[in-house]
Biopython code that builds the backbone (N, CA, C, O; Angstrom):
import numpy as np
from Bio.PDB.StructureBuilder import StructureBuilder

atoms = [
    (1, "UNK", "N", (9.549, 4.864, 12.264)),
    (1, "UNK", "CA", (8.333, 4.512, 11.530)),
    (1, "UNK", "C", (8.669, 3.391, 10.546)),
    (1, "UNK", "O", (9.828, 3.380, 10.133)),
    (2, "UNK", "N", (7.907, 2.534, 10.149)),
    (2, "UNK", "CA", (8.385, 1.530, 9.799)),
    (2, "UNK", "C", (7.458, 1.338, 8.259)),
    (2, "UNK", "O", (7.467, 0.312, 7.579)),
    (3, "UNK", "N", (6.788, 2.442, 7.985)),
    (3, "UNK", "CA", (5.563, 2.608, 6.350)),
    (3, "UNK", "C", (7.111, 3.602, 5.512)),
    (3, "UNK", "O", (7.791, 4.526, 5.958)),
    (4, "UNK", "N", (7.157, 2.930, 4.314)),
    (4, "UNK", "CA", (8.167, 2.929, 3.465)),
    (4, "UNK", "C", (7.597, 3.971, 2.941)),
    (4, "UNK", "O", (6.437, 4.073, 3.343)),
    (5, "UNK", "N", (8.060, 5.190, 1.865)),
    (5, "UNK", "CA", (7.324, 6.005, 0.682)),
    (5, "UNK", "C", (7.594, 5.634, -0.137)),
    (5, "UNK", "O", (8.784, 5.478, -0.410)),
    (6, "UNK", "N", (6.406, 5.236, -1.113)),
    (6, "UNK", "CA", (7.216, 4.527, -2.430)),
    (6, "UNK", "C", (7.033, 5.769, -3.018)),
    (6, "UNK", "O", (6.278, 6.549, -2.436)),
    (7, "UNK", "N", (7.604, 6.141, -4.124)),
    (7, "UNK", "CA", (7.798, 6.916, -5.646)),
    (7, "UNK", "C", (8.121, 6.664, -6.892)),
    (7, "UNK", "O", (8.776, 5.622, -6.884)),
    (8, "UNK", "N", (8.010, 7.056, -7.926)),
    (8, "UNK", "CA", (8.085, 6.636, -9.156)),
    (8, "UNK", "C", (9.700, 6.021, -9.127)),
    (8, "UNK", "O", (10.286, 5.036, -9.577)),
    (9, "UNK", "N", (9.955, 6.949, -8.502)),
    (9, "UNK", "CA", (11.410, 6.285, -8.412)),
    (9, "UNK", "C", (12.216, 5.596, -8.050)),
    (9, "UNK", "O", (13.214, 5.259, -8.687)),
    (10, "UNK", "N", (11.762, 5.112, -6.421)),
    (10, "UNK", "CA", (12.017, 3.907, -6.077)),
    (10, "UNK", "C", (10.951, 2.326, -6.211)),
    (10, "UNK", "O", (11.174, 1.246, -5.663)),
    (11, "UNK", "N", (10.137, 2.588, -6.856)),
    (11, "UNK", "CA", (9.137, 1.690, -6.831)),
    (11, "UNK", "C", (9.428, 0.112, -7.226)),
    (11, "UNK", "O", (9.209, -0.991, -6.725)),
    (12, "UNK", "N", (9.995, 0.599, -8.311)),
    (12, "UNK", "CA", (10.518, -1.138, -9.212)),
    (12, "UNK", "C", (11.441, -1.626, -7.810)),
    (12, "UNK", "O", (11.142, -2.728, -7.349)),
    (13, "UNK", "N", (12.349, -0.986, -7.246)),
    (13, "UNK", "CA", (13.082, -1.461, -6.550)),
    (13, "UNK", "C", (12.506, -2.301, -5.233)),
    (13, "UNK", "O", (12.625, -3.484, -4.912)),
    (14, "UNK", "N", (11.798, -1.119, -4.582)),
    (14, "UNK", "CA", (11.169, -1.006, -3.388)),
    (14, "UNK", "C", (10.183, -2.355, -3.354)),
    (14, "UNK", "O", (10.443, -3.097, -2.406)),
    (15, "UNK", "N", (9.207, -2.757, -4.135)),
    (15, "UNK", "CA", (7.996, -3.124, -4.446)),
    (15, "UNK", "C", (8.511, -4.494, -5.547)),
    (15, "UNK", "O", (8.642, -5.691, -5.291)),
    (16, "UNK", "N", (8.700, -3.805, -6.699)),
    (16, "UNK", "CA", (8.202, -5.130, -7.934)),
    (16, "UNK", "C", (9.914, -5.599, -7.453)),
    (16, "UNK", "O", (9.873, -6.827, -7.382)),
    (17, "UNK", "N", (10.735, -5.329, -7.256)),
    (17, "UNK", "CA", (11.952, -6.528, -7.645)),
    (17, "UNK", "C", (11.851, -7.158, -5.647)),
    (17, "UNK", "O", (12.749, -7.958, -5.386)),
    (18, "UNK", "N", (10.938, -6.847, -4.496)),
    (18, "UNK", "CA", (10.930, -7.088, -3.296)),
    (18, "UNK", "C", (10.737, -8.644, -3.047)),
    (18, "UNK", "O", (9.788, -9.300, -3.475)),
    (19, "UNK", "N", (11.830, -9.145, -2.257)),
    (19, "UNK", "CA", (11.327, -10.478, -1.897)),
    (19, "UNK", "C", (9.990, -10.460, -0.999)),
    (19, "UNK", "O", (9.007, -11.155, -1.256)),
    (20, "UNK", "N", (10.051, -9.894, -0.303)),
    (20, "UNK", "CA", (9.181, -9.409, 0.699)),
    (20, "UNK", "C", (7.752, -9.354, -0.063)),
    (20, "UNK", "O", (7.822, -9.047, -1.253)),
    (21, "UNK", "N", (6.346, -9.637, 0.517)),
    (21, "UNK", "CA", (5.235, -9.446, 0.361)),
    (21, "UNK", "C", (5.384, -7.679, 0.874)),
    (21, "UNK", "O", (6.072, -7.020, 1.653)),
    (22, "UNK", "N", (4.222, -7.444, -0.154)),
    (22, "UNK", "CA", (4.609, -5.661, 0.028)),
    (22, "UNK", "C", (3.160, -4.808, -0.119)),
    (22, "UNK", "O", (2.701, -4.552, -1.232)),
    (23, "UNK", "N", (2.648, -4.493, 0.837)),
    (23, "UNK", "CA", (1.268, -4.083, 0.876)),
    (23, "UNK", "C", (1.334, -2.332, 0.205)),
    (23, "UNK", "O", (2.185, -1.530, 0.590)),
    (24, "UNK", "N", (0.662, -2.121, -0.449)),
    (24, "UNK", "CA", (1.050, -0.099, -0.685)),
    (24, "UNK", "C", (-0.589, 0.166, -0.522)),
    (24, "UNK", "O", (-1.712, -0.298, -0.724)),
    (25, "UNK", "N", (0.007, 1.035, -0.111)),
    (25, "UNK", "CA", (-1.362, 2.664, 0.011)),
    (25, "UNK", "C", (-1.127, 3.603, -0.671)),
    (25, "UNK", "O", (-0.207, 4.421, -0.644)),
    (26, "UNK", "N", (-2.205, 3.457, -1.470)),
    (26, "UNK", "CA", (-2.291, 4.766, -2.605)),
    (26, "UNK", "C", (-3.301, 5.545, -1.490)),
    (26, "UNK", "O", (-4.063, 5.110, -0.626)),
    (27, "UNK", "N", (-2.912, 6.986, -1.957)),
    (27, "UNK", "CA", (-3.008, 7.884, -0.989)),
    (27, "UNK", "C", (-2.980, 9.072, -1.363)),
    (27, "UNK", "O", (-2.017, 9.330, -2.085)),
    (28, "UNK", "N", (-3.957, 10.256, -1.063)),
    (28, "UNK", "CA", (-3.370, 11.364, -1.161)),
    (28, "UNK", "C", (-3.919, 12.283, 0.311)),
    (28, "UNK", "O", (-4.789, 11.941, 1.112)),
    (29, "UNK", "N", (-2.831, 13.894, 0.317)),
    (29, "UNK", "CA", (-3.050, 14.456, 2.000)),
    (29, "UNK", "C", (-4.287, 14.611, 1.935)),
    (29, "UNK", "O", (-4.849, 14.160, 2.933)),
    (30, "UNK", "N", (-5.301, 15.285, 0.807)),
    (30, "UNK", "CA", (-6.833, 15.956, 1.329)),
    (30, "UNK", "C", (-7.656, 14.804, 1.070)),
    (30, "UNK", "O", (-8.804, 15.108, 0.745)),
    (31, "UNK", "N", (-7.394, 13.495, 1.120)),
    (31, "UNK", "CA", (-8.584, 12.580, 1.419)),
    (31, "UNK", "C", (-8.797, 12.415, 2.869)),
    (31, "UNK", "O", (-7.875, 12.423, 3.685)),
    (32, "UNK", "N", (-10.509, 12.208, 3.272)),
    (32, "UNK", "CA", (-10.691, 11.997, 4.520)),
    (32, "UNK", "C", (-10.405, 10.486, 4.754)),
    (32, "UNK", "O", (-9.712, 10.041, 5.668)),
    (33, "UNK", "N", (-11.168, 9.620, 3.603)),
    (33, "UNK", "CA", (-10.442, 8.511, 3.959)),
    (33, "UNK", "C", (-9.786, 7.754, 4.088)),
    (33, "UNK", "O", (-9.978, 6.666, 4.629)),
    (34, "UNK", "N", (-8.481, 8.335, 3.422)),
    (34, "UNK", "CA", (-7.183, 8.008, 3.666)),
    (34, "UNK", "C", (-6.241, 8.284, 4.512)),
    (34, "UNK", "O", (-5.131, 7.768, 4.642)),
    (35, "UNK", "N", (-7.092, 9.714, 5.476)),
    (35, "UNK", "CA", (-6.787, 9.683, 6.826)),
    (35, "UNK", "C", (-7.366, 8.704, 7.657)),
    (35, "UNK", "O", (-6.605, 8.162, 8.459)),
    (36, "UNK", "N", (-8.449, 8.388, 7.641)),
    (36, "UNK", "CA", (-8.824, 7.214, 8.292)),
    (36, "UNK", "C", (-8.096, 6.261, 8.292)),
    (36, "UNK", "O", (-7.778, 5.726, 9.354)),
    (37, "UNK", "N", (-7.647, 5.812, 7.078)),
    (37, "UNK", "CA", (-6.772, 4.455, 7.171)),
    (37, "UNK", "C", (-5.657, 4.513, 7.479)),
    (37, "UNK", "O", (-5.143, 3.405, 7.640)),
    (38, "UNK", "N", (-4.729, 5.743, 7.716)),
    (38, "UNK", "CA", (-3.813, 5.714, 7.867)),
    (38, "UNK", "C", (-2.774, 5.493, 9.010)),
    (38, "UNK", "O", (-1.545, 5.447, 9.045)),
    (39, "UNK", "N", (-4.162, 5.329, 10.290)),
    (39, "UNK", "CA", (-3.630, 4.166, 11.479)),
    (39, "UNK", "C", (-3.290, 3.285, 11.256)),
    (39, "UNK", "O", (-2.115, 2.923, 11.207)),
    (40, "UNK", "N", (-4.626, 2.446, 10.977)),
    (40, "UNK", "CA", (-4.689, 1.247, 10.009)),
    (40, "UNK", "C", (-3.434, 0.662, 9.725)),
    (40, "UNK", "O", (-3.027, -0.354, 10.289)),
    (41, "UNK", "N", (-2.823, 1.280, 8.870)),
    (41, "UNK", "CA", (-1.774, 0.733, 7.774)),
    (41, "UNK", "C", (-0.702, 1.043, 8.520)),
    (41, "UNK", "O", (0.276, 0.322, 8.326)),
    (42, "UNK", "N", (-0.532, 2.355, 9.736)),
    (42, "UNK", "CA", (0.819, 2.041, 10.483)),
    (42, "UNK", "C", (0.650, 0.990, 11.348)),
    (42, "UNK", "O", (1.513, 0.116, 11.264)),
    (43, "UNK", "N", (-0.158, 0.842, 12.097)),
    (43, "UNK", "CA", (-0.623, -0.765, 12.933)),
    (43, "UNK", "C", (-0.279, -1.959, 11.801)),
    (43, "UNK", "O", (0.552, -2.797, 12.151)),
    (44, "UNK", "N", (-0.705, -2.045, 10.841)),
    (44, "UNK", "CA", (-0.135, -3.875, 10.377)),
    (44, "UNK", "C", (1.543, -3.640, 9.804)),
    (44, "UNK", "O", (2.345, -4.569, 9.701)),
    (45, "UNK", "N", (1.853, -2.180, 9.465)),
    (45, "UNK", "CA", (3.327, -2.172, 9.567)),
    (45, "UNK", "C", (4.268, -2.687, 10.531)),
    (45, "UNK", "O", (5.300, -3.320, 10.306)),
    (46, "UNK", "N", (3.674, -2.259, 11.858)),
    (46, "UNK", "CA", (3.832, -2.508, 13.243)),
    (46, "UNK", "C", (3.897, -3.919, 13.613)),
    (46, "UNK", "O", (4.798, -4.598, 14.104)),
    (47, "UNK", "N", (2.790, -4.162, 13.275)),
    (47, "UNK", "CA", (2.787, -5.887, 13.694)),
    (47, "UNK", "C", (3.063, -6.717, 12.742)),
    (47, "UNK", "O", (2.861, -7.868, 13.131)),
    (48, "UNK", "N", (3.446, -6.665, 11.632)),
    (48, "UNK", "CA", (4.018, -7.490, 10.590)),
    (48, "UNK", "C", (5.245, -6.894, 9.890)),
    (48, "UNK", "O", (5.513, -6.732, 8.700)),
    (49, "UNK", "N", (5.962, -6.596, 11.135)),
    (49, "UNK", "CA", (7.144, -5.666, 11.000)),
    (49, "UNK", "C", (8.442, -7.192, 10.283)),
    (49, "UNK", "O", (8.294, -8.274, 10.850)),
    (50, "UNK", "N", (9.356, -7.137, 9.342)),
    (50, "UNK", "CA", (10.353, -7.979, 8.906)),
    (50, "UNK", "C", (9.323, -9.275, 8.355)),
    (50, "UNK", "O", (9.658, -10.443, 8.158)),
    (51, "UNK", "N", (8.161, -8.741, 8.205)),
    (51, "UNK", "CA", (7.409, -9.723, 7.181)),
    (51, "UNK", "C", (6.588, -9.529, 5.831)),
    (51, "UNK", "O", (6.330, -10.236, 4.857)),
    (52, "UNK", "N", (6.322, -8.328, 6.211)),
    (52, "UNK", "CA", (5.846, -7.458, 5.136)),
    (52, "UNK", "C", (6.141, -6.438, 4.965)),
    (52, "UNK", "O", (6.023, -5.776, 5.997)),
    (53, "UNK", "N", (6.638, -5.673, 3.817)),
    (53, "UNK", "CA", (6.789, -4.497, 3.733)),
    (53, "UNK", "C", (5.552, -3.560, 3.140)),
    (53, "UNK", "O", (4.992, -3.801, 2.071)),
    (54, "UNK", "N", (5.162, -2.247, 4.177)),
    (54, "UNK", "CA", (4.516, -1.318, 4.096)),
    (54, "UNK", "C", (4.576, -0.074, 3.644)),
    (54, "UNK", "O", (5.555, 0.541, 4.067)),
    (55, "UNK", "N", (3.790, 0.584, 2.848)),
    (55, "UNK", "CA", (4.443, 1.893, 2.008)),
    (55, "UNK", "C", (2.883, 2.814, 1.204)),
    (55, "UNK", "O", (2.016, 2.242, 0.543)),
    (56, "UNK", "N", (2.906, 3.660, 1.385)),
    (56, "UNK", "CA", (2.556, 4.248, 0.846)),
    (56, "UNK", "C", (2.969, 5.546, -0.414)),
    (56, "UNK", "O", (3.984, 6.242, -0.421)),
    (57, "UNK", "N", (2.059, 5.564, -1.205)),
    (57, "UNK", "CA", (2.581, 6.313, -2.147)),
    (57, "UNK", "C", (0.983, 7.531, -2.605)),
    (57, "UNK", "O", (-0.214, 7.256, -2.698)),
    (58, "UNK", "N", (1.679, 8.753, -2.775)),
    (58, "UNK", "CA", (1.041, 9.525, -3.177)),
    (58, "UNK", "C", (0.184, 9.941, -4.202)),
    (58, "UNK", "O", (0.945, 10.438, -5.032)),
    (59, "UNK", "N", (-0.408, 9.985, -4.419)),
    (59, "UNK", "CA", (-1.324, 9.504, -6.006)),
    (59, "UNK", "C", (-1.013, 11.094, -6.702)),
    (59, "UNK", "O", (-0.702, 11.318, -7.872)),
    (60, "UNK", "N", (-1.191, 12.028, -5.666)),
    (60, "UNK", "CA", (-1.266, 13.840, -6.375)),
    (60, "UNK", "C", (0.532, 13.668, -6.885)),
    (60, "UNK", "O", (0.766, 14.106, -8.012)),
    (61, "UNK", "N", (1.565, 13.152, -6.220)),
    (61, "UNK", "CA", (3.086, 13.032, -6.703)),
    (61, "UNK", "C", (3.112, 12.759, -7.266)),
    (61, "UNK", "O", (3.565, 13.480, -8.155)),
    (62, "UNK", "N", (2.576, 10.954, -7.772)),
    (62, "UNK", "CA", (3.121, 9.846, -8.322)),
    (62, "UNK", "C", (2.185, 9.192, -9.165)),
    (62, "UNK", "O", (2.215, 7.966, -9.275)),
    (63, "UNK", "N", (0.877, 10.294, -10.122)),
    (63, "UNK", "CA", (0.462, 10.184, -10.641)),
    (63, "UNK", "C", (0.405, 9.131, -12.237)),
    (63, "UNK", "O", (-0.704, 8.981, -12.749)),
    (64, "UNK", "N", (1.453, 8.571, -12.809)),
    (64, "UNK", "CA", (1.916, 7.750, -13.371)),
    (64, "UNK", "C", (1.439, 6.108, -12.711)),
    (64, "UNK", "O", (0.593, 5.365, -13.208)),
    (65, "UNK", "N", (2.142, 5.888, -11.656)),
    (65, "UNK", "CA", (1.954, 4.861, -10.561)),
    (65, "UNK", "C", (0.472, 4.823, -10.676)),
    (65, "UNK", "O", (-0.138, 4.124, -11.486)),
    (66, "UNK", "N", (-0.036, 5.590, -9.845)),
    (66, "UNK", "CA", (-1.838, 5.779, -10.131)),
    (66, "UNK", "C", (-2.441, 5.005, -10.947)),
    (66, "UNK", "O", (-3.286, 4.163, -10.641)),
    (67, "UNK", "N", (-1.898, 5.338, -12.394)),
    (67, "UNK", "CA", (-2.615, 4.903, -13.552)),
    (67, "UNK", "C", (-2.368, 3.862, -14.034)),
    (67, "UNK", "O", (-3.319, 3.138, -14.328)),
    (68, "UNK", "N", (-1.127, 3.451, -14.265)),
    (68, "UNK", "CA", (-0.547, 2.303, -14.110)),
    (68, "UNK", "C", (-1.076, 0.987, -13.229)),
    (68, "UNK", "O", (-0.928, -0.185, -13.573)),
    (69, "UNK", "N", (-1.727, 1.459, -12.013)),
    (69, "UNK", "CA", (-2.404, 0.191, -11.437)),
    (69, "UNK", "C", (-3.458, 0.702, -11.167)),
    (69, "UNK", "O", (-3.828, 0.591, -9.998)),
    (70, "UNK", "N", (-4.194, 1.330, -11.983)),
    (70, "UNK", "CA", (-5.897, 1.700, -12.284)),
    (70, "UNK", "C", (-6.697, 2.136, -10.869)),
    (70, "UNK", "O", (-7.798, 1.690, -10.549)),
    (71, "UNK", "N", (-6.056, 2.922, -10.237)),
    (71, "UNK", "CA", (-6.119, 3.878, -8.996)),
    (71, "UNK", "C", (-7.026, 4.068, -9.544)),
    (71, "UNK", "O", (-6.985, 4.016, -10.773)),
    (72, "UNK", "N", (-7.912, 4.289, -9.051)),
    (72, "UNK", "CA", (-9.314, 4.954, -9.586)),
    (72, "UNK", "C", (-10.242, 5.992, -8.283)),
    (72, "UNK", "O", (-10.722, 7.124, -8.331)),
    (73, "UNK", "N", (-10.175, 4.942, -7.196)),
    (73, "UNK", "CA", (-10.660, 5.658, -5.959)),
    (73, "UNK", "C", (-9.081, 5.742, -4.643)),
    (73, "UNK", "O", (-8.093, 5.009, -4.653)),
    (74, "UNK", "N", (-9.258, 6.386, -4.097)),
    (74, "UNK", "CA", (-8.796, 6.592, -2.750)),
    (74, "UNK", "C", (-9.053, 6.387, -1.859)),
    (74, "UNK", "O", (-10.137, 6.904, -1.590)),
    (75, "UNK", "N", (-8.588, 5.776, -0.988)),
    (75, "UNK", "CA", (-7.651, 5.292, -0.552)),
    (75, "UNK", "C", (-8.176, 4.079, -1.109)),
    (75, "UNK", "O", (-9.348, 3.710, -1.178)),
    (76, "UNK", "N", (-6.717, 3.300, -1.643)),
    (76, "UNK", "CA", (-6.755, 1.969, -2.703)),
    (76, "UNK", "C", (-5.538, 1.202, -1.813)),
    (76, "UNK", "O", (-4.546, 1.799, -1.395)),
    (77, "UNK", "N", (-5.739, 0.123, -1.656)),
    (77, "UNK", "CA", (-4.691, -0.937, -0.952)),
    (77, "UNK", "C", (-4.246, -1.808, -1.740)),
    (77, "UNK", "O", (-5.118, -2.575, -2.150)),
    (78, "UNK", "N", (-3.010, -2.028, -2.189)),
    (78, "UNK", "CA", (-2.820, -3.496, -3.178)),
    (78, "UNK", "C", (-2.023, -4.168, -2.651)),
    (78, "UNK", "O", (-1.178, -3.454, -2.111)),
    (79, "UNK", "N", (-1.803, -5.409, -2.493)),
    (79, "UNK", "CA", (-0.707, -6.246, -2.199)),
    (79, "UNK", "C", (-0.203, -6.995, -3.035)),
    (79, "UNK", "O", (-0.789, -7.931, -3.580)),
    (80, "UNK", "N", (1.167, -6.587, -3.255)),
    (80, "UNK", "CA", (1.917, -7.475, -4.395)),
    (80, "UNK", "C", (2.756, -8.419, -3.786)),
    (80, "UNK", "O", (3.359, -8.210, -2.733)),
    (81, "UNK", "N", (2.800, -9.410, -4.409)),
    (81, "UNK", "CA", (3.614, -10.470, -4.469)),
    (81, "UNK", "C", (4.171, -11.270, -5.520)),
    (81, "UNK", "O", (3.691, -11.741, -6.551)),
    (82, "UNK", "N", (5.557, -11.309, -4.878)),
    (82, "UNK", "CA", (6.756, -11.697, -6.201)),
    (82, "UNK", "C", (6.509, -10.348, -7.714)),
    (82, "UNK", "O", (6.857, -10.569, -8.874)),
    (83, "UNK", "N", (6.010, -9.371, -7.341)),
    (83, "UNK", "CA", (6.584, -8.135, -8.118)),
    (83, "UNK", "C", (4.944, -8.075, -8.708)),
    (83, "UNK", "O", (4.696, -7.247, -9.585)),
    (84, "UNK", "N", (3.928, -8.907, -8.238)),
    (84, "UNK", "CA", (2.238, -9.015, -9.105)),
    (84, "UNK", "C", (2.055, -8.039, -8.184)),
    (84, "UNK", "O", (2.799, -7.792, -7.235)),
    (85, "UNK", "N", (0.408, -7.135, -8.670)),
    (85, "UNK", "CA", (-0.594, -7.132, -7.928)),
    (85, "UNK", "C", (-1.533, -8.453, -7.697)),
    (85, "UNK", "O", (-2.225, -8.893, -8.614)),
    (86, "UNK", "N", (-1.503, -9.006, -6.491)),
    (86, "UNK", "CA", (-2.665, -10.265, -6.140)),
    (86, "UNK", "C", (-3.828, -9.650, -5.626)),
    (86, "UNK", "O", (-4.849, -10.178, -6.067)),
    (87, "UNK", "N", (-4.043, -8.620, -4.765)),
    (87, "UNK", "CA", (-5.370, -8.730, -4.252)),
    (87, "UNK", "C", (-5.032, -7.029, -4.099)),
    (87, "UNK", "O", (-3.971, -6.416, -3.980)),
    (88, "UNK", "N", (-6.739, -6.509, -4.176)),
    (88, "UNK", "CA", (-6.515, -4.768, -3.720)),
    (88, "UNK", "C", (-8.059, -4.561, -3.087)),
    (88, "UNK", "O", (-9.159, -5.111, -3.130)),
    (89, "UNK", "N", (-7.413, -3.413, -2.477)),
    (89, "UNK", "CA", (-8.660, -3.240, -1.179)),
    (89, "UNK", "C", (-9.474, -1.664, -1.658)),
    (89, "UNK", "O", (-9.072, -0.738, -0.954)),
    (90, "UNK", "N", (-10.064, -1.427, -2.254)),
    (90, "UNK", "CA", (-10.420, 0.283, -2.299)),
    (90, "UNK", "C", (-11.700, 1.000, -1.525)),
    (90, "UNK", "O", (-12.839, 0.583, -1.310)),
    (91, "UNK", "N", (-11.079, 2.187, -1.211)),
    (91, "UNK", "CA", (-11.798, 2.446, 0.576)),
    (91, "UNK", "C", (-11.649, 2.478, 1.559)),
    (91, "UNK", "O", (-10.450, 2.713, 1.710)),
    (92, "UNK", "N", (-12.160, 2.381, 2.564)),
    (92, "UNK", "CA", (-11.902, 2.332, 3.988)),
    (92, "UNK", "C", (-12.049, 0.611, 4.429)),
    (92, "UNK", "O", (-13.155, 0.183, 4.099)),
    (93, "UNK", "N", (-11.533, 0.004, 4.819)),
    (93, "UNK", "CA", (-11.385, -1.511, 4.611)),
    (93, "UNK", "C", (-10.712, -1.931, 6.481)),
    (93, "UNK", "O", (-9.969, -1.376, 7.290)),
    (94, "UNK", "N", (-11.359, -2.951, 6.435)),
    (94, "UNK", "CA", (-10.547, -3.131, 7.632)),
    (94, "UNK", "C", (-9.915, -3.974, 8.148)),
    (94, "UNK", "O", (-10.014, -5.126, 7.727)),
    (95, "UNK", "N", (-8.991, -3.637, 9.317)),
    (95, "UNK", "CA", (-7.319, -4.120, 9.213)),
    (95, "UNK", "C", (-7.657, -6.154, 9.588)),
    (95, "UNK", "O", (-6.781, -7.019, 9.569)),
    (96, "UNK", "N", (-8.742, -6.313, 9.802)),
    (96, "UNK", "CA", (-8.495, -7.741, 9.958)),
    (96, "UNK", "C", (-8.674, -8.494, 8.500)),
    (96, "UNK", "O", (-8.525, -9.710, 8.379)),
    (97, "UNK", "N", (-9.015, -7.603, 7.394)),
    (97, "UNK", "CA", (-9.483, -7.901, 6.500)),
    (97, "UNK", "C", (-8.335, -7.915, 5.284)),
    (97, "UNK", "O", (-8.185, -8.735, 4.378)),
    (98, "UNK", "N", (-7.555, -6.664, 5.610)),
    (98, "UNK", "CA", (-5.886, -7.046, 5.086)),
    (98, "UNK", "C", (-5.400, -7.581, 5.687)),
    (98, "UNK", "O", (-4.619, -8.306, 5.072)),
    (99, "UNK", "N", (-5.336, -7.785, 7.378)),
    (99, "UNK", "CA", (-4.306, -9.129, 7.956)),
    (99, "UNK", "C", (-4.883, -10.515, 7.299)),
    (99, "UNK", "O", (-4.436, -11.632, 7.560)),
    (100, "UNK", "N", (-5.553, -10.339, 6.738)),
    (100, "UNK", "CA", (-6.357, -11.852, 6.009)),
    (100, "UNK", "C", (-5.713, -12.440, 4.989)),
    (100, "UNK", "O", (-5.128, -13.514, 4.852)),
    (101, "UNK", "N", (-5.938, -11.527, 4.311)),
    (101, "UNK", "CA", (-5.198, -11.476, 3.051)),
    (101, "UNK", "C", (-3.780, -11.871, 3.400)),
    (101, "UNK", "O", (-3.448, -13.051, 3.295)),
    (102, "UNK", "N", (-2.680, -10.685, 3.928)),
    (102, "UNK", "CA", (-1.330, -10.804, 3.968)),
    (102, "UNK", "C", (-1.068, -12.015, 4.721)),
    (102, "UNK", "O", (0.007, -12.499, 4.367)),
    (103, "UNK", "N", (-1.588, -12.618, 5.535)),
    (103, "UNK", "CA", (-1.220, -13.693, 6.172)),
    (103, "UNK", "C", (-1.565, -15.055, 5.285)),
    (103, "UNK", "O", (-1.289, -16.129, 5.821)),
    (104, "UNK", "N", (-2.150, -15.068, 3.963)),
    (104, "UNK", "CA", (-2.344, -16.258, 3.230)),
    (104, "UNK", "C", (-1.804, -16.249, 2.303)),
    (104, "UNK", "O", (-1.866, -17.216, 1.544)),
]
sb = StructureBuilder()
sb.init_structure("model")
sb.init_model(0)
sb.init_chain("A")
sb.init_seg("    ")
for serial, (resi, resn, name, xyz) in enumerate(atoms, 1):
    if name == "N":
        sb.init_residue(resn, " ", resi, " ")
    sb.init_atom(name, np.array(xyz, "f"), 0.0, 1.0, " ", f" {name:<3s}", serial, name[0])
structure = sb.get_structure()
């Protein structure tokens, strides 16, 4: 599988110090629509495999993280670059609409 888990604990590492463009999914198990997306987000892992790094993180775990980047709804998409948040997706969103994004 190629979707990273971020955690409080690997996050700075994983994410903010990443050369790599780094898409995360905030997430938790009893959302429906974060089961929905969660094809989604293994498919552009898949196909933007050694170009982007993919990860999700748990919002019920890693509640800190959450708040910290103003999680508010579920399922929330952000893509950071060079250690920023640049752009975030919240909802059910679709994958040509983050390949949009990550590819510019």
């Amino acid at each position: 599988m190629s979707v990273f888990k971020f955690e409080e604990g690997n996050f700075e590492k994983e994410v903010l110090e990443s050369n790599e463009v780094v898409l995360v999914d905030f997430y938790a198990d009893w959302c429906g629509p974060c089961k929905m997306m969660s094809p989604v987000i293994d498919e552009i892992a898949n196909e933007l495999l050694g170009k982007v790094k993919v990860g999700k993180v748990n919002v019920d775990n890693n509640q800190e993280l959450a708040i910290k980047y103003d999680v508010m709804s579920i399922p929330t998409m952000i893509i950071f670059k060079n250690g920023m948040p640049v752009k975030s997706f919240v909802g059910i969103t679709s994958k040509e609409a983050i390949l949009k994004e990550l590819n510019h």
